[in-house]
Each structure stands twice: as C-alpha cells, then as structure tokens.
N, C-alpha and C positions, 0 to 999 in steps of 0.2 A: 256536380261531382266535386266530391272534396281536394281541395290541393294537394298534392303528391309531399310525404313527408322526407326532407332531407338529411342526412344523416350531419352530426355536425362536424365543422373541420377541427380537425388536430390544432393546436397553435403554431405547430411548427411548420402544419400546410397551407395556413392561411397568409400567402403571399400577394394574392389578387385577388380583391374583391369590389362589385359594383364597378367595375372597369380602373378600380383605383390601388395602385400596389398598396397591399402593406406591409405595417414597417414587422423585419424579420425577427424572429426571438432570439434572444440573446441569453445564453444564460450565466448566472453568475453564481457563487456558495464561498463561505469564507474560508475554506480549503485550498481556491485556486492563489496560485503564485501571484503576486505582482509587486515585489522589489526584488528588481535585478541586480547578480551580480555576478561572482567568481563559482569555479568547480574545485575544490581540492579533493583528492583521493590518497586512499592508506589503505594498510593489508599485505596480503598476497592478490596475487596477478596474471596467475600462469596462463588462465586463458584469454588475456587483455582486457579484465575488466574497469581497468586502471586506466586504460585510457594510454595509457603514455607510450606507450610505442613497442616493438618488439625486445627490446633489450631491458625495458624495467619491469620485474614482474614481483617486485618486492618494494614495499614503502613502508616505514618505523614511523616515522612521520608523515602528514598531510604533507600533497603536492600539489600545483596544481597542474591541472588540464587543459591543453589550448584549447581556445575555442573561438572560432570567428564569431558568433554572438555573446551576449551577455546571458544570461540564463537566470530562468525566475522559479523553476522546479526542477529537484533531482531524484531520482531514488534508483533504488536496487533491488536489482532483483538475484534471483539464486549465484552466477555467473556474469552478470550482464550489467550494466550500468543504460541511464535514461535519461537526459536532460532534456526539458523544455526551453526553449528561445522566448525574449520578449517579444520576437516578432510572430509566436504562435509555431516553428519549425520546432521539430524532435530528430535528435541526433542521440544516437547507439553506440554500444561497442561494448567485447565479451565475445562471449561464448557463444557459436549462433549454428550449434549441432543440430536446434530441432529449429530455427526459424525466429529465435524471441531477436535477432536486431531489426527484422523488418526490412533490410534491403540484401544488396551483391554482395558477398565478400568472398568471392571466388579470386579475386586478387590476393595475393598470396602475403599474410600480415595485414590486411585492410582490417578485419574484425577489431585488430588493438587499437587500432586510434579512431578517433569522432568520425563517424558515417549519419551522412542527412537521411533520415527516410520521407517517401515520398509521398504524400497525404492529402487530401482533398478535403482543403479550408483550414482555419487558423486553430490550432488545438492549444486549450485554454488548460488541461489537465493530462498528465500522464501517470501510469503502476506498472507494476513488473511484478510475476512469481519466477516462479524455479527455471518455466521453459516458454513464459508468454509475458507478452508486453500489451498493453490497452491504451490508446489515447481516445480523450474528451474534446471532441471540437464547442465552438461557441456557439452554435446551432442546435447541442444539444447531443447529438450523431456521437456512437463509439464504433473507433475500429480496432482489432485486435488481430493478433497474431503471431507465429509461433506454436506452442502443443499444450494441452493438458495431461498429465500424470497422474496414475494412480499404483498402486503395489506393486501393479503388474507391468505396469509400464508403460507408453502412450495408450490415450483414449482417445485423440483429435482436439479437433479448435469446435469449428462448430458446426462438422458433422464427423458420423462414427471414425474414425481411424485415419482422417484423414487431417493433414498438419498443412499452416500456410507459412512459406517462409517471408509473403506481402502481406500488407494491411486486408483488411477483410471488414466491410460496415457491417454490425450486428444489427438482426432487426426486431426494436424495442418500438412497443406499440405508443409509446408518451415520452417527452424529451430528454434526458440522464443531465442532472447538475454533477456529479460525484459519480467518481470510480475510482474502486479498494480494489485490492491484491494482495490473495493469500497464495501461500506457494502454488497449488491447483487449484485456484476457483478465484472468481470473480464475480464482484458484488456492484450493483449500481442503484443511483438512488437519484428518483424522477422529480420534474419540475412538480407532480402531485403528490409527493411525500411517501412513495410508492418503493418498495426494493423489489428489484430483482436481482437472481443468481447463475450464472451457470459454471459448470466444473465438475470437479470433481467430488462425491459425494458420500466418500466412505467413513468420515468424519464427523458427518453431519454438517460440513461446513455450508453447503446450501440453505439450511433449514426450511426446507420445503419437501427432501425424501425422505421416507419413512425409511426405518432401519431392514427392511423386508427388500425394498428397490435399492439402497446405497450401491450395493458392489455393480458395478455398470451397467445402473437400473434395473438389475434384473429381468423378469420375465418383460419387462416395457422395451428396453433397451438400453444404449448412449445416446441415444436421439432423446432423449426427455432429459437428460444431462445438459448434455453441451446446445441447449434452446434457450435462451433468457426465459424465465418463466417467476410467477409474482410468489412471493415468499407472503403466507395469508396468516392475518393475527384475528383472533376473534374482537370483534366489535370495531371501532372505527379508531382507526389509530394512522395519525400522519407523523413520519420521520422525517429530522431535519440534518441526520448525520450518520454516517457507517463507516465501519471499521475492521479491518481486518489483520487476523493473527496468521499464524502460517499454516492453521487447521481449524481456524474458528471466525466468528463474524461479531462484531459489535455492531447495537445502530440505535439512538436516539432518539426519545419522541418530542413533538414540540411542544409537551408538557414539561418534559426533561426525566422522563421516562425511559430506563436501560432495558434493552433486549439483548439474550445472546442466543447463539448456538453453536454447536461445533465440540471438538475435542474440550473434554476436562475433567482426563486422567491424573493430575496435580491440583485438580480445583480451579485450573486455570481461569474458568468463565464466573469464580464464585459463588458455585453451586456446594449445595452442600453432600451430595454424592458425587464420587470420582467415576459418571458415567457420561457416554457422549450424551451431548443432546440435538437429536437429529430435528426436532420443531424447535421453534422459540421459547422460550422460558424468560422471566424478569428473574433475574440471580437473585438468594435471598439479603446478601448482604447492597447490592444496590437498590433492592428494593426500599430497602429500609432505611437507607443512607439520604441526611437531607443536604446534602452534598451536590451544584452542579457539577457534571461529568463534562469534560470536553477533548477531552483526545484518548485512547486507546491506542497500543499496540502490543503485539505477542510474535515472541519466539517460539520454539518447538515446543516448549512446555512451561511458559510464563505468558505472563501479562503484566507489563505498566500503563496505570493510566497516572489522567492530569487533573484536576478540577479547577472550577475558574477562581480560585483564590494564588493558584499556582505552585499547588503542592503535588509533589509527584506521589504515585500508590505504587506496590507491586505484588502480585502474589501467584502462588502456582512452584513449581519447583523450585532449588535454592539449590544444588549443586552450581560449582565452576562462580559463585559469585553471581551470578544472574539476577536476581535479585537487590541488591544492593543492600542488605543489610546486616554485615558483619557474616563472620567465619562462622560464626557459633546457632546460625538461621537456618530452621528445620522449614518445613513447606510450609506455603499458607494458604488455608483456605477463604481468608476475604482479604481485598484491599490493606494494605501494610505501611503507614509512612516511612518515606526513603529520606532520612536526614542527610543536613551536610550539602544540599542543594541551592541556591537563591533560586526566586522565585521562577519558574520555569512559564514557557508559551511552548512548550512542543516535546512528545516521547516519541524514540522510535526502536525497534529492536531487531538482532537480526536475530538468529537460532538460540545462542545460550548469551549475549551478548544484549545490553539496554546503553541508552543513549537519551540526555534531556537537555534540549536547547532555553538556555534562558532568557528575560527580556532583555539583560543589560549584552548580550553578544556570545557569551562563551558557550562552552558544550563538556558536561561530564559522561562519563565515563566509565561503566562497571562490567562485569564478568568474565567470560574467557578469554585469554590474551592469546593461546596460541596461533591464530592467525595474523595479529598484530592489529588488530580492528582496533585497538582501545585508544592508537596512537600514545601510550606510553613509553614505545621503544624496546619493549620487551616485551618477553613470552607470557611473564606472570599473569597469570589470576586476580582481576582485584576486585575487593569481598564487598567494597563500599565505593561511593562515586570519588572518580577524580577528574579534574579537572582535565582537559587536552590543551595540548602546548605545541608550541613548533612554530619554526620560522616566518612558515607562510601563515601562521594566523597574529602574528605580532602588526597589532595597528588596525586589525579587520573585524569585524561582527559575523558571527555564524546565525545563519536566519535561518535553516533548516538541517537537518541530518537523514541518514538513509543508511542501512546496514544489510547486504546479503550473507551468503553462503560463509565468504572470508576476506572479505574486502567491507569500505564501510565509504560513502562520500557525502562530504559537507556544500551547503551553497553558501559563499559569502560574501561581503560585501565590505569595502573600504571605511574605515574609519575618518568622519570629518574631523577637520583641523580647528581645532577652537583657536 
C-alpha cells in the first residue's frame, strides 16, 4: 500500500517538526518602522485625534504627544491616529464611534489621549481608514477592527453588519508581510507575493469584484466583501509592494511592474479613461515609464507617488493645491513633476492635502489649508510645496508623515550633535 500523502505545512505552522521545534517565521518588508522616535500632531481635533487631551482640539503648529514609549510607526486614519511602539504595542486615540481605537473608552475623555490596545504578539506594522484600524504581527497574523463603510453606511468588519470595537485575527491562508489602508478597504500582501483584499468594493478598490457585485456584493452578498480573498492577475506575477489611496490600490511587481485599481474619475490611477477599474489594469503611463516606482499615495482624487531617484510625481485632480504644482495646474492625466522639493524617501496624502518626507529630515507641504494640516499656521491654500516649521521640529528629523480627515501626524526623531 502506497504511503498516505501529506498535505504540506504552511510556514507559519511548521513549529514542530521530527520532535524538533522549529525556528518561527518572522516576517520582514521594507515598509516596517524601525527608527524610533517622537509623535508630533497638527490640525483640527475635535474628536481627540490629537492626542493631547480634552482641552486642545486645535494645533497651527506640530505638537507633540506623550507617550510612554518611543514609537517607530504612525499614521492616520479618517478621525483616529495609530502609533506603533519599538517594543511592538499599538496605542490609539480619536474618534472611536464605530470601534476603529480597538479598546474601552467608555471613560469619559479617554478616547483623547494614548490608549494601549490589547493584541496578541508583537505587531511590527500598523493602517487606519475612515472607521477601521489593522495591525501586522511578526508572525505574519492581522488583526483588525472597527467597521467598514460604504454610501450607505456600515457594511461590518468581517462579517455582514456586524462591527468590532476589539481586535479580530483575520483568517489569511499564507503569512501578510504588508498592510495598506484605504478609507473602506484593506489590502495585504503575503510572504508569497500574493494580495489580498477585503472592504468595501463600490470603487473597485478590491480589484477582484466585478462592477455587477461591487454594491454589497450583490446577488453573492457582504460575505464575499468583508472575506480576505486573492486579487487574480493573468499569468504569474509576484508583488513585492501595495499601496493604497482612499478609493484605490497600488501594488508592485518584483520585476517593477505597476498595477492599479480603484477610483479614477481625475485619472487618479493614470489610466487613460476617467472610468473605475474594478480588475487590475497596468496604467498606461507606468507602463511605459522606465522609472522605478517606490511609494504611492492618494487622497479623494489625487495621487503622489515617489521613484527611487527621489523625485516626487502627482497627478489626478488639482483643485485646493492638491497637487503641488502652481495656481495655474488643470488635472493630470499621468505622473507630473512636483518641483521645489529635495530629494524625498516618502509620500503621504490625506483627502485634498499631499505631504513628502525628505532624506535630509524635513517634510513639505501642499494643498488645502483649511484644516491647518499644512502646519503653516494658517487657513490658506498652498498651490506648490512648502516646507513645515515649528518649534517642536527645530533640531529634529521627520522620518515619517500621515494625514487624515483634518489632522495630519509626523514621527520624529532627535537631531545628533556634531
């Protein structure tokens, strides 16, 4: 009789083997934080997304955040703010109507100031949308929690209509190096070069529903929604990076090969029709571009990306500035140089608002001012980048940025003393 055939282990389940533990997977992507530092926050704050306590719900200038650790990741989400700790803890605060802080704050003003949420194992990555937060343990493992949004209003986390205001493991058949966050949907990208999506899908930002299922799945349901499920490209294609806009998805192949989908009614994805695209598409202008691509991001109806020479792009709508380049900039349909910048290692945007961290510390600056995101101090509009200033960044380096709804926060770090 033939031996019975075994099915093979996952890597992330292969702990014991031949009576000999082995060693656990770890995973790693050059997305994850690892220089620790400071939190500053600017904007508006009215639902404490600032962090700073009940009485400050207004910041002209970066502030900073206490915080009992040091922190190596931050971002924002719609309302909400998200730090990661160098010792792997996630601490919240914001707006936590549908559940996106992940713990209590039924204590009255808790939401304003840093709450620890409580997670099982060291989390090496965290995202935030509108009403959901997602962290990445070292193991691979995402938990999520909070709600997804669509037109009509909740859809759930990750079953039909129903919202967590705790962590929640999603369950992904191959380990997740990377997780993006767009306002309703979430994108993850496996140790086998693999994406998955789940969320909200009326945008196309899954790129796996067909325009027939988008409005909540249709005759299928919200259950083929809110399921992580594999976003499928003809022929064999491994991704080493994804990215996400607040209606749309980027993601990289390890050839250096651009995919998008989603919203792009402005051109946003650089498609040459202003139609969504609910499958994958390679935009015509990246396609054609021999340009590496390394970071992506998108507002409501823009997109800046970076290439690895360190020149910033943008293109997609150009009201409010959003774009960065001058009063006189009508829409664009491909990639657009954004002068005026030194060499940049990082874009981030929040709705009509862009943001580009440089190598040498500092962080510019462009679009709508009325929430006071720009940290310029004032309401204005600004049509081209400017640089950000303020107290608390005198002497410091800005090694990340993050932009929500109407608030925006930097992670920074100390300047050494030559």
């Amino acid at each position: 009789m033939p031996p019975k055939k075994m099915a093979p282990k996952r890597k992330s389940e292969a702990l014991v083997e031949n009576g000999h533990e082995a060693k656990k997977l770890k995973v790693s992507h050059r997305s994850h934080g690892k220089v620790a530092g400071q939190v500053l926050v600017l904007g508006q704050g009215d639902v404490g997304q600032l962090g700073l306590g009940e009485d400050i719900v207004e910041r002209k200038k970066p502030a900073l955040v206490s915080l009992s650790e040091k922190v190596v990741q931050v971002t924002a989400g719609g309302m909400h703010t998200v730090c990661l700790s160098e010792t792997g803890n996630v601490y919240t605060f914001g707006c936590n109507d549908e559940g996106a802080l992940g713990r209590d704050t039924t204590e009255m003003g808790s939401e304003m100031s840093p709450g620890k949420v409580a997670l099982d194992g060291k989390v090496v990555q965290v995202s935030a949308g509108d009403s959901h937060t997602a962290a990445l343990t070292d193991d691979g493992a995402v938990y999520i929690w909070g709600s997804f949004r669509d037109n009509n209003g909740v859809i759930g986390l990750l079953e039909p209509m129903k919202t967590s205001a705790l962590p929640l493991q999603l369950k992904v058949s191959e380990p997740v190096v990377k997780i993006a966050s767009g306002n309703d949907h979430l994108v993850l990208l496996t140790v086998e070069g693999n994406l998955y999506t789940l969320g909200t899908a009326e945008q196309g930002q899954l790129g796996r529903v067909p325009e027939l299922l988008s409005v909540r799945g249709g005759r299928r349901g919200l259950g083929k929604l809110l399921e992580p499920h594999l976003v499928k490209i003809k022929g064999k294609v491994h991704f080493v990076d994804a990215f996400c806009g607040a209606y749309f998805t980027f993601a990289v192949t390890k050839e250096g090969l651009v995919y998008a989908f989603g919203l792009s009614n402005y051109h946003q994805l650089g498609t040459k029709n202003p139609e969504i695209c609910f499958l994958p598409v390679k935009p015509t202008y990246f396609k054609n571009s021999t340009t590496s691509w390394t970071d992506f991001s998108g507002g409501q109806h823009h997109t800046v990306c970076l290439n690895d020479k360190g020149q910033v792009y943008s293109l997609g709508r150009s009201e409010y500035g959003r774009l960065g380049l001058g009063k006189e900039a009508e829409e664009k349909r491909e990639p657009t140089l954004v002068s005026g910048i030194q060499a940049a290692v990082g874009v981030t945007c929040g709705a009509s608002v862009s943001f580009a961290v440089t190598k040498e510390g500092s962080v510019y600056a462009w679009g709508m001012g009325t929430n006071l995101q720009l940290g310029t101090g004032e309401e204005d509009d600004e049509w081209v980048p400017v640089k950000m200033t303020g107290k608390q960044l005198e002497n410091r380096s800005v090694l990340m940025a993050s932009s929500g709804g109407q608030h925006t926060v930097l992670l920074v770090t100390d300047n050494q003393e030559s």
